[in-house]
C-alpha positions, 0 to 999 in steps of 0.5 A: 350124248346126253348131257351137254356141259360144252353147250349149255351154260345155266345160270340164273340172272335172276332170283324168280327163276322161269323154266323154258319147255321144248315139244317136238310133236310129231305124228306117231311121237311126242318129245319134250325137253325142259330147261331149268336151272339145276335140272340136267339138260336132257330128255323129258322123261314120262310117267313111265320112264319113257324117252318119248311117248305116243301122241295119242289121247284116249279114254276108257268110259270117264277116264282119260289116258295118254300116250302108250296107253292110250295108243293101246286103247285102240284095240277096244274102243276105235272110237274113244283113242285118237292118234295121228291127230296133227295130220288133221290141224286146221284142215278143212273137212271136206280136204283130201288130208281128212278123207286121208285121215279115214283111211288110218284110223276108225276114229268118227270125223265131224265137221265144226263151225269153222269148216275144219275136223273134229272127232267125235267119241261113242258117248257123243262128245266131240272135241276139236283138234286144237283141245286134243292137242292142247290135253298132250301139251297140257300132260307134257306141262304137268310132266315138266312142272313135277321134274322141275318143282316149279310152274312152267308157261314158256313153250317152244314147239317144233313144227314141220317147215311145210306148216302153213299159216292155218297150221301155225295158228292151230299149234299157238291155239292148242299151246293157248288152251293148254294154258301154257305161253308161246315162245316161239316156233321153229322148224324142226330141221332148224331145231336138228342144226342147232342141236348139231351146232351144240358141241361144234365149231365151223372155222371154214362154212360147211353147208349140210342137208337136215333129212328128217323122214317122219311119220307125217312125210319126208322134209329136208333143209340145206342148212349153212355153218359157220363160226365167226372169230372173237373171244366169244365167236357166234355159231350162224345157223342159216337156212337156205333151202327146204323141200318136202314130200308128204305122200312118203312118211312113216304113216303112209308105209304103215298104212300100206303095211296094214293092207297087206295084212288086211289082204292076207286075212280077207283071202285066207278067212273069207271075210272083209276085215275093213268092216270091223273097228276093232279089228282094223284097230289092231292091225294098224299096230300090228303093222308098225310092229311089224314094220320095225321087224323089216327094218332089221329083219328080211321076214316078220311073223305076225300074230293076233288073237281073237283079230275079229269074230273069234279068229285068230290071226297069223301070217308072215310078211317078207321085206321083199313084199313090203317093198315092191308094194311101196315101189311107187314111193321109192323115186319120192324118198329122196326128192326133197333133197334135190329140191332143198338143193335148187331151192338153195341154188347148191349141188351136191358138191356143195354139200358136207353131208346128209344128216340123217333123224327122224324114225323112218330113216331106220327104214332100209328102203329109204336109206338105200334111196338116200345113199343112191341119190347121194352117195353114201359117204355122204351119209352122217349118222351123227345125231340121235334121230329122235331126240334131236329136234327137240333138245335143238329147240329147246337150246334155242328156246332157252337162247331166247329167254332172259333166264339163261346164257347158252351158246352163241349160237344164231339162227336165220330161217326162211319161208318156205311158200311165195306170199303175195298181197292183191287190193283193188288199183282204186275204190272205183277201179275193179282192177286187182293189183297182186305184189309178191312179197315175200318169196319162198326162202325169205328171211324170217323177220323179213319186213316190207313196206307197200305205200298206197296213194289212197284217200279211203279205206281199203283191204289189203288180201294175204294168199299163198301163191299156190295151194299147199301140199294139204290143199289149204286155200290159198287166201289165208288173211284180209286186212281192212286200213281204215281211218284214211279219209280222215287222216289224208285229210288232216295232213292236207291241213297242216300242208303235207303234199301228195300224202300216201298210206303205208303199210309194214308188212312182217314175216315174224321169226315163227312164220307168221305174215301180218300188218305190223302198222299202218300210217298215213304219211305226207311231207310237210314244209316248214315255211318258217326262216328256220326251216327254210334254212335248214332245207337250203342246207340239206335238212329236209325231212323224210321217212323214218327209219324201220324199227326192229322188234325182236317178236318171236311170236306175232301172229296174223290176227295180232296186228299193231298200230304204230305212229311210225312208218317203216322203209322196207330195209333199214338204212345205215345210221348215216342215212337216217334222219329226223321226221318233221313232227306230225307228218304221220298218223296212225291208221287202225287196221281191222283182220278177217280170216276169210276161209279157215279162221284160228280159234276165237278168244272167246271159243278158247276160253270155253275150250280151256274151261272145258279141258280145266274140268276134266282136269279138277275132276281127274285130280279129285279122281286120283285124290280119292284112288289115292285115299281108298289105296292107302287105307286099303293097304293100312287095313292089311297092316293093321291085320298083319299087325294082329295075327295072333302068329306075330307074338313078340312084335313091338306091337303085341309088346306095347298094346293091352288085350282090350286095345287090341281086341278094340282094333279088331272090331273095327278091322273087320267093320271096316274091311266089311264096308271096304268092301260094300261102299268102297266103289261109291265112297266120297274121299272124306269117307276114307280118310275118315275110317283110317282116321278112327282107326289111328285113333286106337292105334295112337297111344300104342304107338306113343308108348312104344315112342316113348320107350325107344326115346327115353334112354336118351332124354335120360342121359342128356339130362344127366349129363346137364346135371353133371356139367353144372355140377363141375361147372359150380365147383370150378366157379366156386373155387375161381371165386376164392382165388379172385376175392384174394388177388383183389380181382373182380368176379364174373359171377357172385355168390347169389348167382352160384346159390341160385343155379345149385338150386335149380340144379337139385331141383332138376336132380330131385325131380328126375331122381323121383320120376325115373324110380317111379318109370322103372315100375311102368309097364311096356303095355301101360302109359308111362308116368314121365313124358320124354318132351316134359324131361327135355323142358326141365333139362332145358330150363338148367341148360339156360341157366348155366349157359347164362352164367358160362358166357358171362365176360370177365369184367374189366379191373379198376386201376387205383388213381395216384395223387400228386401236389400241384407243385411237384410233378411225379417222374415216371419212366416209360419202358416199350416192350422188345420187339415181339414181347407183350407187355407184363403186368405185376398183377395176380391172373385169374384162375381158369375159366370153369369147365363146362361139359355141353351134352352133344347128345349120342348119334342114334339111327332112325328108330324104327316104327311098329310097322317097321318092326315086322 
């Protein structure tokens, strides 16, 4: 289903209208949905027509190509196509992620400045990560700017549960430089259960496991339903458990598919493929080729011509074979589930059904792990397994924007690591104090609030409580609190006792953990009559209460200051109470990214001038392609135009044998320069060669124009003539009924005088003009213009128009005199019920008629060149 009217309401709220983007970037594919009023909610479609297209970026010497194209590329330079580039997000270079990058693809590897992966092309360019996945994001832009008609800068990106902290920061940076906005990040089985929740209600909660096997690794989400009650009842989204496998996705399958045909091509032609780019470029499509084959077929023959050193390339691959050299996966195909399973503390009995998305998923070997783990009347197949992260994320984008009203649908996620914070118990105590605070399956929009009895600066350590499935580090932030000295002291001043620092800390809705604010806080006596009244009766003072933020987007390296502190729950409204004025100051805090840091400002500023160059020189590539096209093809028409077999054509009919022979000439000067300068011609140069040829070709164009337009700019100004003529004669004759029952006239006798003699001016002229047009010639330019005939006709339109809305004027009653002794008797008489009142006065003739041209309905007239 494709369109969803039950789901998605789109209204606007307000005149300036702002489209929401959704991206699922995954591995292998790329998805992407926009949400904008009067748009279908649906698929972004490619260039090509494509539901999706390949994450690949690649160029072919200087010109860039995306997805299948790109893809493609492969084949022919290893080196300048890059596919697979989010295995490689914000890993470090020396991690076993990028050593597992090697293996799959022939792309050059070069370590940056921030000890993460960069690739290099054969010219020696080398681009970060986070530039190639900013060049897909901003082409997906560009897709959704021309589908809408509009800007688009909110974005909302689907991202593996899994991501860490690194990753997050890497996507935002990409999403950064491709000048686009933020929204938010969701998960991507989160974004599958909103797009499962669309057109569903759950009167009883159901829980439900999200099983999305994709290129980059298996993952699966417990996920919990439930519809509450109301005239408009909330659909909750909650997120009870995830697990993941990374060693098991699609890319793996593949690469193990590839070396089965590596295998067959060493042993059958004695040579190492593997020392050929090229070669092992096109056997890695060919392996996902075949591996489509398998999942419907038991046997798949492949074949590659010209593989490496002029040999062709044929073998077959059976299922059989393929499986038993995965047959180590197997047990991991299904083990995310078990662990989303105890992560969420349910069993399979527990569980409605498995949903089954993402494209390895059509594989038969995992689809028989999962049925054997599960049982296969748990099996759902019940959304489409590639679209439906991304139409999920972008309802739920378009559920965070102000522009649209969307399902009430609610989403609550979790964290998927245990985060923890270690800092030093004093400044001269060497002793590390680590809290846990926020386990794996924490609440996103989770705050809590640690309160340090410090009087100096101090730093506070963000690390994951153990290494990640990519091997990250596992300390990903530093936080430094400093201003304490001063601020204890200030509160020690105004009599605050005992004062202490606290820090909120924030797991944001995206997945990003940070330092919200830092106060110093103390309480403070109020030794006053009043105050210590107000304390005998209770109204002593204490922290004020945590206040929400509806953030979606704050990341580790945006950390605010407030002058509020926060408790690590938020107490009912009863509980709250007034904080004594001056009890907390704000303390600045400082962030460091001691190990892999996110992109700095000033290095995605020269990444985006970087990737703006590219763009403004394809733009003035693709204006000059354009400009060579069209005159190219303008030449061939006007060649055609020429032949000396086209005879009667409104062309030859209209144009004299020295127009055409002119055209000629210049025809064959400019194919001759076409030809010799059309590879290094500037733009300007095409534009201006069809400009001189139009030059000859316009006043062929303007008679054969003027011939098909003067039939009826004729008849219309006839027809003025002959409305103003009726119009005159019916006026006239009013006139005399009028004069004789003593009523008032509309028009006088000058006026009438003056529209006859614009009349027979109008007359004279087209009467002399349409004789002398009749002995014009179809070749030669005509005497008469058609807009010059329009113009006079419109100077009688306007003056009998103005005499025809001319209101009747109003009669003047004759007032009756009387002596001032004897008051005259009249008698008043009401009209019946329903009857108007009569007057004994003569009515006015009727109104003259006035025949208004309406012109005839003609279809479009054709051009010359349409003509042949």
């Amino acid at each position: 289903m494709r369109l969803l009217p039950l789901a998605l309401s789109l209204l606007s709220l307000d005149t300036a209208l702002a489209s929401v983007l959704a991206i699922d970037y995954g591995s292998d594919w790329i998805k992407a949905s926009v949400m904008s009023p009067g748009i279908p909610f649906d698929v972004l479609l490619n260039k090509d027509s494509k539901r999706k297209m390949q994450a690949s970026v690649g160029w072919k010497q200087t010109t860039r190509y995306f997805g299948t194209d790109a893809f493609n590329l492969a084949s022919r330079f290893p080196t300048d196509s890059f596919s697979s580039i989010k295995l490689l997000q914000a890993v470090p270079f020396d991690s076993p992620a990028a050593s597992q990058y090697s293996r799959i693809s022939s792309a050059e590897t070069v370590k940056t400045t921030r000890n993460t992966v960069a690739l290099r092309q054969s010219d020696g360019t080398q681009w970060s990560i986070e530039e190639l996945v900013a060049m897909q994001f901003s082409y997906i832009k560009q897709l959704a700017e021309a589908t809408t008609s509009e800007k688009v800068s909110d974005v909302i990106v689907a991202i593996p549960s899994f991501f860490s902290q690194f990753q997050r920061d890497a996507v935002v940076d990409a999403i950064e430089i491709a000048g686009l906005r933020t929204l938010a990040l969701i998960n991507d089985g989160t974004a599958v259960a909103v797009n499962y929740a669309m057109t569903r209600n759950f009167p009883t909660p159901e829980h439900h496991v999200i099983y999305d096997a994709g290129a980059s690794g298996i993952r699966a989400t417990v996920v919990t339903f439930s519809t509450g009650n109301g005239t408009n009842p909330a659909t909750q989204i909650t997120v009870a458990g995830v697990g993941y496998d990374l060693s098991t996705g699609g890319t793996e399958l593949d690469r193990r598919l590839r070396e089965i045909l590596i295998e067959a091509f060493n042993a059958k032609h004695h040579k190492d493929i593997r020392t050929d780019k090229r070669g092992l470029a096109k056997l890695w499509k060919e392996a996902g080729r075949v591996k489509a084959i398998l999942s419907a077929n038991t046997e798949a023959s492949s074949t590659i011509e010209s593989l490496a050193w002029d040999i062709d390339f044929r073998t077959k691959v059976s299922r059989v074979a393929f499986e038993a050299t995965c047959e180590d996966l197997k047990p991991k195909f299904a083990q995310p589930i078990e662990d989303a399973l105890r992560n969420a503390g349910l069993t399979l009995d527990n569980i409605t059904s498995v949903i089954l998305t993402g494209g390895s998923t059509r594989t038969p070997m995992i689809q028989t792990a999962v049925k054997a783990a599960v049982g296969e009347d748990k099996i759902a197949l019940n959304v489409n397994a590639d679209e439906a992260a991304v139409l999920g994320a972008a309802l739920h984008g378009a559920s965070l924007s102000r522009q649209f009203k969307t399902k009430n649908i609610k989403v609550s996620d979790i964290g998927a690591y245990d985060v923890q914070v270690s800092y030093l118990a004093t400044a001269s105590t060497p002793r590390t104090i680590n809290t846990l605070i926020f386990p794996a399956g924490s609440k996103v929009g989770a705050k809590k609030t640690l309160t340090f009895k410090r009087k100096e600066d101090f730093v506070i350590n963000f690390d994951y409580k153990e290494p990640g499935p990519a091997n990250f580090p596992t300390r990903f932030l530093e936080v430094g609190i400093t201003g304490v000295a001063e601020a204890i002291a200030n509160l020690t001043e105004l009599g605050a006792t005992d004062p202490v620092v606290k820090a909120t800390l924030t797991l944001s809705e995206s997945g990003f953990v940070s330092v919200s604010n830092a106060v110093a806080f103390g309480e403070i006596k109020d030794e006053s009559i009043a105050g210590k009244l107000k304390g005998f009766f209770g109204g002593g003072s204490s922290e004020e209460a945590e206040e929400k933020t509806e953030d979606n987007r704050p990341r580790a390296s945006e950390s605010v200051s407030s002058a509020s502190s926060a408790n690590a729950s938020e107490p009912s409204p009863s509980e709250k109470k007034v904080v004594p004025k001056d009890n907390t100051i704000s303390l600045n805090t400082t962030v460091v990214f001691p190990t892999i840091p996110p992109m700095t400002v000033e290095e995605k500023k020269t990444a985006r001038s970087r990737l703006r160059a590219i763009d403004l020189e394809e733009a003035a590539v693709a204006r000059k392609e354009e400009a060579r096209n069209t005159f190219e093809s303008y030449l061939y028409r006007m060649r055609d135009l020429l032949d000396p077999e086209n005879r009667d054509t409104p062309f030859k009919q209209c144009s004299q044998e020295s127009e055409r022979q002119a055209i000629s000439d210049k025809l064959d000067e400019s194919f001759a320069w076409l030809y010799d300068r059309g590879d290094v011609a500037e733009t300007s140069q095409f534009l201006d060669k069809r400009n001189a040829l139009e030059t000859l070709e316009r006043p062929i164009i303007h008679r054969y124009k003027e011939i098909e337009e003067f039939p009826q700019a004729l008849n219309n100004s006839q027809m003025w003539n002959w409305s103003t003529r009726l119009f005159l004669q019916e006026a006239r004759e009013n006139m005399t009924a009028e004069a004789a029952a003593d009523l008032p006239s509309k028009w006088t006798k000058e006026e009438l005088e003056g529209l006859e003699k614009t009349l027979k001016e109008h007359e004279t002229w087209l009467n002399e003009w349409v004789e002398k047009q009749k002995s014009v010639k179809m070749n030669e330019d005509p005497v008469i213009e058609t807009t010059e005939m329009k113009a006079r006709a419109k100077v009688l339109e306007t003056a009998l128009m103005k005499l025809v809305k001319r209101k009747v004027p109003k009669s003047v009653k004759k007032k009756t005199t009387t002596s001032a002794t004897e008051a005259p008797t009249t008698t008043a008489t009401s009209p019946a019920d329903g009857e108007s009142q009569t007057s004994d006065e003569p009515k006015p003739t009727t109104e003259p008629t006035v025949v208004v041209p309406e012109g005839e309905q003609q279809a479009p007239i054709p051009t010359i060149h349409d003509e042949l």
